[in-house]
N, CA, C, O and CB atoms as a CASP TS submission, in Angstrom:
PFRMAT TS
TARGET T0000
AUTHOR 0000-0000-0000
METHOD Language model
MODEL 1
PARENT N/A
ATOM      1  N   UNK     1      97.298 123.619  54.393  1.00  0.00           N
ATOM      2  CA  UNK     1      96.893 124.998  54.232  1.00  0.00           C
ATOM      3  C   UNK     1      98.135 125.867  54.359  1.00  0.00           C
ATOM      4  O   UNK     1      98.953 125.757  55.272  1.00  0.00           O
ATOM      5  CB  UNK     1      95.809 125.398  55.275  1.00  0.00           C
ATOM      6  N   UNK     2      98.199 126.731  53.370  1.00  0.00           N
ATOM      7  CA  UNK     2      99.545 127.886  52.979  1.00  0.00           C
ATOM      8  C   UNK     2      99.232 129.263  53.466  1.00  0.00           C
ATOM      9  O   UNK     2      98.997 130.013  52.519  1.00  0.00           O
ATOM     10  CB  UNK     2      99.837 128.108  51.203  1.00  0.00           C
ATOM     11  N   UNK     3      99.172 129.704  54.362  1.00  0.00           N
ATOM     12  CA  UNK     3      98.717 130.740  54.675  1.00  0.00           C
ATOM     13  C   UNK     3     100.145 131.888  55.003  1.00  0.00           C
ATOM     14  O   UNK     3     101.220 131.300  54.885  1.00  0.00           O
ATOM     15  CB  UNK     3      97.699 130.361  55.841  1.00  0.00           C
ATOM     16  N   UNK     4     100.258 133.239  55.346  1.00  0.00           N
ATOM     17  CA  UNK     4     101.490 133.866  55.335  1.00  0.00           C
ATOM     18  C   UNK     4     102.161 133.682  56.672  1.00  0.00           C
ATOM     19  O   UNK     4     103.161 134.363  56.896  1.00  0.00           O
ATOM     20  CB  UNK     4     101.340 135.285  54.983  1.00  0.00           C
ATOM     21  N   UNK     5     101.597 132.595  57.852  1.00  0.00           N
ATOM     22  CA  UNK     5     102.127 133.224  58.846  1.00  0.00           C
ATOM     23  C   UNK     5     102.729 131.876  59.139  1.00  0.00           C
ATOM     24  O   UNK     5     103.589 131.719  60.006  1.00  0.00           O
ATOM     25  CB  UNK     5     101.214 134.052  59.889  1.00  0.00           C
ATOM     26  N   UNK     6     102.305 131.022  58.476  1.00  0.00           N
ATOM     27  CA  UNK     6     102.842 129.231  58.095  1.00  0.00           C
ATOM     28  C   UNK     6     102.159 128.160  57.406  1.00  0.00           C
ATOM     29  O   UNK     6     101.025 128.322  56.955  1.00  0.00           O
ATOM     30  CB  UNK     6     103.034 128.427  59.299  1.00  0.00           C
ATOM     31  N   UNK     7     102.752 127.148  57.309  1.00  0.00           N
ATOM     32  CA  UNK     7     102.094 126.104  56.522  1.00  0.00           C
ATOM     33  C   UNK     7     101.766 125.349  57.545  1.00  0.00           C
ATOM     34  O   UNK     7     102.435 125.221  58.570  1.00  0.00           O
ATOM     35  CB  UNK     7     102.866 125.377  55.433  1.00  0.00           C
ATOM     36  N   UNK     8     100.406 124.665  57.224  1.00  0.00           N
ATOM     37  CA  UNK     8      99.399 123.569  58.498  1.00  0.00           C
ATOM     38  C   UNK     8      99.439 122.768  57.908  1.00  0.00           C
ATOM     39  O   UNK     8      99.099 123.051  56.760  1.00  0.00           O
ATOM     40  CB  UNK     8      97.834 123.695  59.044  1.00  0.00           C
ATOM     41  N   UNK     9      99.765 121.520  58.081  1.00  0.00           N
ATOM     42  CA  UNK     9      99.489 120.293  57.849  1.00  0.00           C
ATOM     43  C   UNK     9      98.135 119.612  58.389  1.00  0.00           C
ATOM     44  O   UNK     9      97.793 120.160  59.437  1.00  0.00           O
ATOM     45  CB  UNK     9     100.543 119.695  58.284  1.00  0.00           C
ATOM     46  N   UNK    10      97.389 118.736  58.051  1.00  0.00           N
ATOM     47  CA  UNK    10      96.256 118.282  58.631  1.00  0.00           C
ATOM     48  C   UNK    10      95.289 118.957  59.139  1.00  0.00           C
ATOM     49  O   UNK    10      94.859 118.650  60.251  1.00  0.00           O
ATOM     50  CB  UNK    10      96.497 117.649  59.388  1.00  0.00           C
ATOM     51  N   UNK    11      94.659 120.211  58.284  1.00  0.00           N
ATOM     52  CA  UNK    11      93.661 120.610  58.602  1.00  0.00           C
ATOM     53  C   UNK    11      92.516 120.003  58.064  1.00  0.00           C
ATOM     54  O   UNK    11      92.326 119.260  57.101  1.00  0.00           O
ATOM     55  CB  UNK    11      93.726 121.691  58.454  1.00  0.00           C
ATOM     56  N   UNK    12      91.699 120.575  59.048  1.00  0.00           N
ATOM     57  CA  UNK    12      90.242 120.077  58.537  1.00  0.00           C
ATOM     58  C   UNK    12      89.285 120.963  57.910  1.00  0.00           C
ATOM     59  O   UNK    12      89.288 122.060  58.469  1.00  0.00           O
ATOM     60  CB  UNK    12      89.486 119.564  59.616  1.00  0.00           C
ATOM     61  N   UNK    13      88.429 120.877  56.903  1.00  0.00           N
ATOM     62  CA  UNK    13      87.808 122.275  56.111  1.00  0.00           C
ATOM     63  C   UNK    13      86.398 121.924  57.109  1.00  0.00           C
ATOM     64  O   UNK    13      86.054 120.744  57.182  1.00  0.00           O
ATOM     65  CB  UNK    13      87.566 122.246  53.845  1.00  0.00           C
ATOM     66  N   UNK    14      85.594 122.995  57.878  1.00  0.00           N
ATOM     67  CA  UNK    14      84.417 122.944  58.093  1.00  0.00           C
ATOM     68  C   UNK    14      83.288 123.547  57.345  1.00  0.00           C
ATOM     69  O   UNK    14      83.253 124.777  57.339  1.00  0.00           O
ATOM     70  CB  UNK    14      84.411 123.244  59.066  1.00  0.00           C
ATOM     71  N   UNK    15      82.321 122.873  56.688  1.00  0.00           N
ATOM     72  CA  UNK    15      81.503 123.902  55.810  1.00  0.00           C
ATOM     73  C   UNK    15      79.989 124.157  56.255  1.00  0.00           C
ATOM     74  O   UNK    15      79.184 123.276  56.557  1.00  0.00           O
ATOM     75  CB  UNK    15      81.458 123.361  54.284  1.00  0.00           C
ATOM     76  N   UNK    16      79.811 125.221  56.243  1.00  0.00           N
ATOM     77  CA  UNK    16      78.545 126.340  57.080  1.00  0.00           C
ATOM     78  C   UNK    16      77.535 126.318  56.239  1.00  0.00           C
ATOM     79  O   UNK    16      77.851 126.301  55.049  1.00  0.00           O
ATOM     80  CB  UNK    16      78.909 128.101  57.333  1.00  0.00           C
ATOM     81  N   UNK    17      76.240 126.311  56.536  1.00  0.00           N
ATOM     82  CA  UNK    17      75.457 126.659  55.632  1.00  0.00           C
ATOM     83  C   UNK    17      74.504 127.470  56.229  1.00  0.00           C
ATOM     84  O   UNK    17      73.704 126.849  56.928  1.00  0.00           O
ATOM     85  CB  UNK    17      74.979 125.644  54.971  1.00  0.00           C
ATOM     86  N   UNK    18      74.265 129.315  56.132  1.00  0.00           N
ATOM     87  CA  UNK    18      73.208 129.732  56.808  1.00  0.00           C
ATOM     88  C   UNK    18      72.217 129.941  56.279  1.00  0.00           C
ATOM     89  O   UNK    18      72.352 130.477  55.179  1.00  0.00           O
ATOM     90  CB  UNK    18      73.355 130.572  57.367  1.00  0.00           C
ATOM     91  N   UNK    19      71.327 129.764  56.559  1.00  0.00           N
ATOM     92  CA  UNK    19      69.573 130.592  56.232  1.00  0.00           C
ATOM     93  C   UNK    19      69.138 131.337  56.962  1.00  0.00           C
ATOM     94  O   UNK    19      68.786 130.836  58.030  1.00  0.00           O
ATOM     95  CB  UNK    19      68.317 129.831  56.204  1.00  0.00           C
ATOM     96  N   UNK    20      68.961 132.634  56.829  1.00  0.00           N
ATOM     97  CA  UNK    20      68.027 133.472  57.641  1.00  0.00           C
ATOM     98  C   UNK    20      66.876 133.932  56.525  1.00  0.00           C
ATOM     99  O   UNK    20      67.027 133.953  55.304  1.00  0.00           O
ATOM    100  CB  UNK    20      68.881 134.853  58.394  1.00  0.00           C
ATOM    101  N   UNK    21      66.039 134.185  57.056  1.00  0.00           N
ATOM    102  CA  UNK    21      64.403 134.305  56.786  1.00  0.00           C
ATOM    103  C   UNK    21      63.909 135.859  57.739  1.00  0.00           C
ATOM    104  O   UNK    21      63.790 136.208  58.913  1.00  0.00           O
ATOM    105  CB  UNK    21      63.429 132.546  57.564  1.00  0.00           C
ATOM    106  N   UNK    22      63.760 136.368  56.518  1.00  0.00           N
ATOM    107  CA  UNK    22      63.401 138.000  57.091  1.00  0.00           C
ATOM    108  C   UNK    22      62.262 138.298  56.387  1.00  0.00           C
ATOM    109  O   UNK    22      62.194 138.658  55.212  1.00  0.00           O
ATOM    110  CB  UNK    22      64.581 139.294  56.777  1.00  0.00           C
ATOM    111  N   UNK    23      61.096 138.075  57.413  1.00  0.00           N
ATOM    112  CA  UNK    23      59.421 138.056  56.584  1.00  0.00           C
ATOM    113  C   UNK    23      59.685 136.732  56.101  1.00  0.00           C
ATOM    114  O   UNK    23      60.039 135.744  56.745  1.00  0.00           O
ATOM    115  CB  UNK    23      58.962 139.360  55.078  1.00  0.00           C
ATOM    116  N   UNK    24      59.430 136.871  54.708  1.00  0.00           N
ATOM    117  CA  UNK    24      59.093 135.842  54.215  1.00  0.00           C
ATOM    118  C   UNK    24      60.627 135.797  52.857  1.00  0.00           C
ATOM    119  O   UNK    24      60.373 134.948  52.003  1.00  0.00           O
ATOM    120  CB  UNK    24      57.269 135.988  53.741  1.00  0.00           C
ATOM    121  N   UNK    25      61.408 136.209  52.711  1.00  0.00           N
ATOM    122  CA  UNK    25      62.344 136.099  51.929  1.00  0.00           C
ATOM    123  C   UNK    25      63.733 135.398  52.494  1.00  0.00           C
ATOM    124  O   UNK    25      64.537 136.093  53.114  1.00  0.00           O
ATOM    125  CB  UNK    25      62.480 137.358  51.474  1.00  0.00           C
ATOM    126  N   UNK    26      63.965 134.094  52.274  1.00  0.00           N
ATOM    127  CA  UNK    26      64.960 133.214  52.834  1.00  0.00           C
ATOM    128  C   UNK    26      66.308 134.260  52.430  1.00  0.00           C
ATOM    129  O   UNK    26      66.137 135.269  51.747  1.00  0.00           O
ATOM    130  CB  UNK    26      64.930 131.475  52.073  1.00  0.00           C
ATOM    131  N   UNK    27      67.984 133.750  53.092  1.00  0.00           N
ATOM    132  CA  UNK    27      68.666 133.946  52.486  1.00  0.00           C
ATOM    133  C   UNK    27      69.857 133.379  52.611  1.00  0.00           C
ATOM    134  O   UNK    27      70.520 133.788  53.564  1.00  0.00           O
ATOM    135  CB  UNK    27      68.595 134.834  52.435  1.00  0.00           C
ATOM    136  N   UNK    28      70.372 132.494  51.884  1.00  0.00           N
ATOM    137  CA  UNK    28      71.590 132.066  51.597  1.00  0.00           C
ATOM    138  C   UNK    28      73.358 131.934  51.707  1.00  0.00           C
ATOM    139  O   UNK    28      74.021 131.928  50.670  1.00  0.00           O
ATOM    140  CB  UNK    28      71.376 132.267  51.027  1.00  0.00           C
ATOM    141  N   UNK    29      73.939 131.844  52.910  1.00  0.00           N
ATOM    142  CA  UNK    29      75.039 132.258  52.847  1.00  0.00           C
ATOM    143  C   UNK    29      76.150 131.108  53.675  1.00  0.00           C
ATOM    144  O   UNK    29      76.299 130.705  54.829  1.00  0.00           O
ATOM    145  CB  UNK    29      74.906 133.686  53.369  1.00  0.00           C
ATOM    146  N   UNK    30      76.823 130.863  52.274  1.00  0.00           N
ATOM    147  CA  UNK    30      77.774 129.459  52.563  1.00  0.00           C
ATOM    148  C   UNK    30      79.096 130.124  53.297  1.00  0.00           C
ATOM    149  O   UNK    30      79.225 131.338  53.134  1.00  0.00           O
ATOM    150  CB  UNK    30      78.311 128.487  50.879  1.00  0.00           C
ATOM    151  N   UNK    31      79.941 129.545  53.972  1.00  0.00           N
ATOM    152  CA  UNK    31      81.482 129.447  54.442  1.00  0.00           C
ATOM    153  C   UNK    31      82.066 128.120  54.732  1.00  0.00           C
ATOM    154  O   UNK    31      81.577 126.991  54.778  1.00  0.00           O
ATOM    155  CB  UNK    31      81.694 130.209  55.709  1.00  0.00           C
ATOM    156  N   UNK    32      83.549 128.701  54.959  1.00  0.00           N
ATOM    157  CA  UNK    32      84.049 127.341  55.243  1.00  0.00           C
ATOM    158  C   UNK    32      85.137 128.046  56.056  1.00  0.00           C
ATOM    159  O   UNK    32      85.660 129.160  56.018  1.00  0.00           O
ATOM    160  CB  UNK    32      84.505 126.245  53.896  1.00  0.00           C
ATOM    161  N   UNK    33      85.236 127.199  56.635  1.00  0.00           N
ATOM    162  CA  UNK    33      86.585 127.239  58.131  1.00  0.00           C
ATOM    163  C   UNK    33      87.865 126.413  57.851  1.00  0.00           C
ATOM    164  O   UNK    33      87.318 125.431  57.350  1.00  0.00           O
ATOM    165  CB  UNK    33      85.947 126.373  59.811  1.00  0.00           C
ATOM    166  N   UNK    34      88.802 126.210  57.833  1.00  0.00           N
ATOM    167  CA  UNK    34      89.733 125.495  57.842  1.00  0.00           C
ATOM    168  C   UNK    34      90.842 125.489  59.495  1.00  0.00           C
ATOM    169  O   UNK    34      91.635 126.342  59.893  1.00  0.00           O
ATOM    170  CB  UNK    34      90.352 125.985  56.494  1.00  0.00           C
ATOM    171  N   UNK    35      90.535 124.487  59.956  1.00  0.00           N
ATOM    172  CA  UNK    35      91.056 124.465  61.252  1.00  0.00           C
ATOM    173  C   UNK    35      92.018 123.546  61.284  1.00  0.00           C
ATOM    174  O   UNK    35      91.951 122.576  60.530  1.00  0.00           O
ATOM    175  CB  UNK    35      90.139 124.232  62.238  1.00  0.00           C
ATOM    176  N   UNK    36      93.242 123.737  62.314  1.00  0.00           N
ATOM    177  CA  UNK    36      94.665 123.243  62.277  1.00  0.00           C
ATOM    178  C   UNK    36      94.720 122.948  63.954  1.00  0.00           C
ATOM    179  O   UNK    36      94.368 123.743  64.826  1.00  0.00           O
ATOM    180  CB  UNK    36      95.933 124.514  61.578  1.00  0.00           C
ATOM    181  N   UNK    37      95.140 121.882  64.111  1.00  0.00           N
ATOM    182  CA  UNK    37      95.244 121.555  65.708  1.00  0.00           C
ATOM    183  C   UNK    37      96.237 122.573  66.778  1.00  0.00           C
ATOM    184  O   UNK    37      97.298 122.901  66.248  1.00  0.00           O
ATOM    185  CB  UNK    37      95.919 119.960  65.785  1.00  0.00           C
ATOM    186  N   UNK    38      96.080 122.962  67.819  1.00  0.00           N
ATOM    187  CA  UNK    38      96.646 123.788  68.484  1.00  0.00           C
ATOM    188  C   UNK    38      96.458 125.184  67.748  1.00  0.00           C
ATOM    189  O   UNK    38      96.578 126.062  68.603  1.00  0.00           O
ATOM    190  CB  UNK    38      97.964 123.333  68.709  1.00  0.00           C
ATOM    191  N   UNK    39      96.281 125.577  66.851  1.00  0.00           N
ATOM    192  CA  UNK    39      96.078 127.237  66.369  1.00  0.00           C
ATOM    193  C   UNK    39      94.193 127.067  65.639  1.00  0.00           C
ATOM    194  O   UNK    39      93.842 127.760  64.685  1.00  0.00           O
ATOM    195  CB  UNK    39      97.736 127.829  64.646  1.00  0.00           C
ATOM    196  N   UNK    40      93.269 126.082  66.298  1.00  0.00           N
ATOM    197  CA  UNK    40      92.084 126.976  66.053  1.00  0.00           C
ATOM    198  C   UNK    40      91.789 127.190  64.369  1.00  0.00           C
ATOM    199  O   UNK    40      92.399 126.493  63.558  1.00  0.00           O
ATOM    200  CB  UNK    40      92.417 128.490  66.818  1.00  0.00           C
ATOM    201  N   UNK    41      90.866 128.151  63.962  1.00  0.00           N
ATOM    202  CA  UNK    41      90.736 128.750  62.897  1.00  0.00           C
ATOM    203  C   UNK    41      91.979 129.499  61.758  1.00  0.00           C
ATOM    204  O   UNK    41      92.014 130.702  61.500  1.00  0.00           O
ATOM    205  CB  UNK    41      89.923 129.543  63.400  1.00  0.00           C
ATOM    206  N   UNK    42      92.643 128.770  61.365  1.00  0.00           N
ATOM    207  CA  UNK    42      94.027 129.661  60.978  1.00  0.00           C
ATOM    208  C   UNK    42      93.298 130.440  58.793  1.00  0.00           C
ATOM    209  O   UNK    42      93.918 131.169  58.018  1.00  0.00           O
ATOM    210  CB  UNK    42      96.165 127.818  60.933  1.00  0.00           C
ATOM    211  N   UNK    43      91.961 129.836  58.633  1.00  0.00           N
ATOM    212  CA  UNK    43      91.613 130.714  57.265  1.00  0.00           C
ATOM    213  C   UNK    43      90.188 130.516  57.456  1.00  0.00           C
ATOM    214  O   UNK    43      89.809 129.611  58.199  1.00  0.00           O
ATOM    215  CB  UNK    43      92.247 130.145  55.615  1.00  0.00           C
ATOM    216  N   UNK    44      89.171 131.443  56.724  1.00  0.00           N
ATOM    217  CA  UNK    44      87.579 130.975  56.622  1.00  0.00           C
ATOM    218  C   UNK    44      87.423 132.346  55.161  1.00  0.00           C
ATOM    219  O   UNK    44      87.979 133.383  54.799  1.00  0.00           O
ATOM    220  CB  UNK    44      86.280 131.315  58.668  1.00  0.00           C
ATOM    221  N   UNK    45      86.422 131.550  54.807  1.00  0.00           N
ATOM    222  CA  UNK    45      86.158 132.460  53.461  1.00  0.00           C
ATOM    223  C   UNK    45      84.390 132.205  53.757  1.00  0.00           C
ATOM    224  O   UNK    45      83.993 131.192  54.333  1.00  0.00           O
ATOM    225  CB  UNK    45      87.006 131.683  51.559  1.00  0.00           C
ATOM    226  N   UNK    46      83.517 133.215  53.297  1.00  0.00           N
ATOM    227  CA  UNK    46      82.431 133.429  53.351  1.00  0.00           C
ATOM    228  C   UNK    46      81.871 134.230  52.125  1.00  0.00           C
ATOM    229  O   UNK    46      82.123 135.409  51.877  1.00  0.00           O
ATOM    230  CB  UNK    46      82.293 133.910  54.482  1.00  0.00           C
ATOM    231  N   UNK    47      80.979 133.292  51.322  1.00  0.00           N
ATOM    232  CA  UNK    47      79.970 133.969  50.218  1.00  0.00           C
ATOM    233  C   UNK    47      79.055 135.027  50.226  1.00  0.00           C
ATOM    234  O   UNK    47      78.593 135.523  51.254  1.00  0.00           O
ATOM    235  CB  UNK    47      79.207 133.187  49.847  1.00  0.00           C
ATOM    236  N   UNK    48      78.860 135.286  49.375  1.00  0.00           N
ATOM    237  CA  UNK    48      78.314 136.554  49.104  1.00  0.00           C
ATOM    238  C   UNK    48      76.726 135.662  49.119  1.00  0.00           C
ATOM    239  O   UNK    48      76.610 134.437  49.072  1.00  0.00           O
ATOM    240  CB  UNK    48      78.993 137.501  47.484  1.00  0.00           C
ATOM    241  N   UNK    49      75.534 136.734  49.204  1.00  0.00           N
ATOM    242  CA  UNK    49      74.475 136.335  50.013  1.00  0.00           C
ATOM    243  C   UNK    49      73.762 135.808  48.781  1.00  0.00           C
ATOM    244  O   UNK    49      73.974 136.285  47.666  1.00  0.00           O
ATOM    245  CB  UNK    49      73.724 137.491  50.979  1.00  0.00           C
ATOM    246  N   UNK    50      72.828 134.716  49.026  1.00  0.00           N
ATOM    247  CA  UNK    50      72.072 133.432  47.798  1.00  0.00           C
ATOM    248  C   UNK    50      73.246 133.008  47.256  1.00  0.00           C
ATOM    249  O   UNK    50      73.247 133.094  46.028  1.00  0.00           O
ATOM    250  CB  UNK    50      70.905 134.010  46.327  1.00  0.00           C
ATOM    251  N   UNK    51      74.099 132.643  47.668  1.00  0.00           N
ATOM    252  CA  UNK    51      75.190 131.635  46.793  1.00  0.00           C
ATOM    253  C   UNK    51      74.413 130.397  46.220  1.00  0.00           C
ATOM    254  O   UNK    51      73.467 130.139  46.964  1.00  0.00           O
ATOM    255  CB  UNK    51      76.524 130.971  47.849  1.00  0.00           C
ATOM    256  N   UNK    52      74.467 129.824  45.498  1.00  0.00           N
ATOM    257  CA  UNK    52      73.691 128.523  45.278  1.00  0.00           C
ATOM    258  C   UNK    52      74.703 127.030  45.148  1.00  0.00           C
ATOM    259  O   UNK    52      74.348 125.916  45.533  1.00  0.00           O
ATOM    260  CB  UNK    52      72.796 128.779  43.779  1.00  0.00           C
ATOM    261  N   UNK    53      75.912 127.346  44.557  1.00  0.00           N
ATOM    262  CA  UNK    53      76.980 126.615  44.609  1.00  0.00           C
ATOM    263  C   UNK    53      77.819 126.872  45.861  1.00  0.00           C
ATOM    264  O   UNK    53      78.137 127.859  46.524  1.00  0.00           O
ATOM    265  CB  UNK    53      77.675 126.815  43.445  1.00  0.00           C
ATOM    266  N   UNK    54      78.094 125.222  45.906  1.00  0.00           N
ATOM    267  CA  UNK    54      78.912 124.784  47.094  1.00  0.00           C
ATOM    268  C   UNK    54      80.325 125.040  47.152  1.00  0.00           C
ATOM    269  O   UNK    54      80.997 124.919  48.176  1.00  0.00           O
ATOM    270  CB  UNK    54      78.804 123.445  47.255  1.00  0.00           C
ATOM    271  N   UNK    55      80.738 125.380  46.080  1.00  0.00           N
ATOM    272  CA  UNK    55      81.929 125.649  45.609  1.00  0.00           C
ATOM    273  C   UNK    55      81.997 127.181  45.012  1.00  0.00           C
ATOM    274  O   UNK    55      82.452 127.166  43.869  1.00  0.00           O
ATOM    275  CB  UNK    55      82.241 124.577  44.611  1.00  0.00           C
ATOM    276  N   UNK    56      81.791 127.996  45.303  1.00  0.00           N
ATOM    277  CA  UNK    56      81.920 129.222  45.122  1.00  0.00           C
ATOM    278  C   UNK    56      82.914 129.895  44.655  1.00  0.00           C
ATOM    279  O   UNK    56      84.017 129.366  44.791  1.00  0.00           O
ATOM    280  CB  UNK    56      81.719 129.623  45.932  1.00  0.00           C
ATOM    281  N   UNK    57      82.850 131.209  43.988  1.00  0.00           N
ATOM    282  CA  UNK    57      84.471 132.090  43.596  1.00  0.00           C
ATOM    283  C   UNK    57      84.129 133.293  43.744  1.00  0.00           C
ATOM    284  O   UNK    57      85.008 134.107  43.463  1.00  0.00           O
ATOM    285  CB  UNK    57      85.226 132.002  41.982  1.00  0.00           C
ATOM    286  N   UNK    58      82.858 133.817  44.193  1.00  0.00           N
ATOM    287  CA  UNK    58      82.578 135.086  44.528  1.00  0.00           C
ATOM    288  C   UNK    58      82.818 135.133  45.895  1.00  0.00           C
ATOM    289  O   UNK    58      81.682 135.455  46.244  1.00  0.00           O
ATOM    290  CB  UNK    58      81.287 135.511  44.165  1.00  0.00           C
ATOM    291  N   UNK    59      83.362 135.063  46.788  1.00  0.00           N
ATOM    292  CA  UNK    59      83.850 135.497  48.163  1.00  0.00           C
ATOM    293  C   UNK    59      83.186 137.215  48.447  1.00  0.00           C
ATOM    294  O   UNK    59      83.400 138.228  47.782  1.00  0.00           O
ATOM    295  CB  UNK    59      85.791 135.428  48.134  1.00  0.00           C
ATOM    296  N   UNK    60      82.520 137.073  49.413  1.00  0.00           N
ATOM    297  CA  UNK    60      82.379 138.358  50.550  1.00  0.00           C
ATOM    298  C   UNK    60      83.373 139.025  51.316  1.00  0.00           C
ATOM    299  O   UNK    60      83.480 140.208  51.641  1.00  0.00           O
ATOM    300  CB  UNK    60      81.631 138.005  51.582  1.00  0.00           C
ATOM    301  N   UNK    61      84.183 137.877  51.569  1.00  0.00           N
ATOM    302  CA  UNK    61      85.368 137.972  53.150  1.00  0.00           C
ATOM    303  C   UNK    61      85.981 136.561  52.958  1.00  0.00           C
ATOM    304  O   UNK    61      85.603 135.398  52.816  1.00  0.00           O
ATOM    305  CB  UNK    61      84.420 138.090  55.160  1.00  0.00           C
ATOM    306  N   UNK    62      87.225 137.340  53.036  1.00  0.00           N
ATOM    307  CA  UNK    62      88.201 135.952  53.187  1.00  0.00           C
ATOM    308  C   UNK    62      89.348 136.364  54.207  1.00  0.00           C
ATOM    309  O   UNK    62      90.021 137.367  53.971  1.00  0.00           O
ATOM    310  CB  UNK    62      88.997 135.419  51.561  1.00  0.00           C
ATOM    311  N   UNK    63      89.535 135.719  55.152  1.00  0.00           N
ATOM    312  CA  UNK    63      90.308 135.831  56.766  1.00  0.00           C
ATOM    313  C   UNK    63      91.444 134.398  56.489  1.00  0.00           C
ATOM    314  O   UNK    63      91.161 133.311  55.986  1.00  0.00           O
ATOM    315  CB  UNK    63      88.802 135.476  58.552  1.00  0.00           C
ATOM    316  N   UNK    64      92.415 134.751  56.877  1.00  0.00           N
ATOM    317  CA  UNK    64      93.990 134.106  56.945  1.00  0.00           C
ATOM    318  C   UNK    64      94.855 134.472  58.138  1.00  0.00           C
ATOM    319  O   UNK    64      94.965 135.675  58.373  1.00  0.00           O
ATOM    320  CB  UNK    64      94.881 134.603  55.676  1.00  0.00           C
ATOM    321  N   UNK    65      95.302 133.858  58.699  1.00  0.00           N
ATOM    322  CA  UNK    65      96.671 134.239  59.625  1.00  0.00           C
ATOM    323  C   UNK    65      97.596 134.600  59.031  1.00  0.00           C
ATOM    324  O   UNK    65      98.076 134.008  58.064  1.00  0.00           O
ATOM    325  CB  UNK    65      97.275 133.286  60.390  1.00  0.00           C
ATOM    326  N   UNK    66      98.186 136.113  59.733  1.00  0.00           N
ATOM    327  CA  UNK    66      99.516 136.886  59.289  1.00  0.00           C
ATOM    328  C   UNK    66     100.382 136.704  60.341  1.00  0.00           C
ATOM    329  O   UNK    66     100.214 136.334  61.504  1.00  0.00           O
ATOM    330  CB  UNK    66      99.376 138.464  58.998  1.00  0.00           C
ATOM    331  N   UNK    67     101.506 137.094  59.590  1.00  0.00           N
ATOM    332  CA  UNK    67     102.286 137.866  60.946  1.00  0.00           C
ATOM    333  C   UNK    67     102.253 138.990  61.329  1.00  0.00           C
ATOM    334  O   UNK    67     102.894 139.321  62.327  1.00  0.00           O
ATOM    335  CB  UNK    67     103.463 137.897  60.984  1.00  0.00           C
TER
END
């Protein structure tokens, strides 16, 4: 992972899947974490709401380490 504040070697991608249910209308919202040993969470990107693909390109929020 290339991020601006360094490069991680051996991260791991974690992938989220939420459902919340308000009444009766489910709703959809994928992320993924990418975590690096000793620095935690160093990127996570999160979809925009009913994503249906696992692989997404519409992003909501996308978080990176700066300097």
């Amino acid at each position: 992972m290339k991020t601006p504040y360094a490069t991680f070697d051996n991260v791991l991608r974690v992938s989220t899947v939420l459902t919340r249910t308000v009444g009766v209308t489910p709703t959809v919202t994928r992320s993924y974490a990418w975590i690096a040993e000793c620095f935690g969470v160093v990127a996570s990107v999160t979809s925009q709401s009913d994503e249906t693909s696992t692989e997404f390109s519409n992003d909501a929020e996308v978080r990176r380490l700066t300097p």
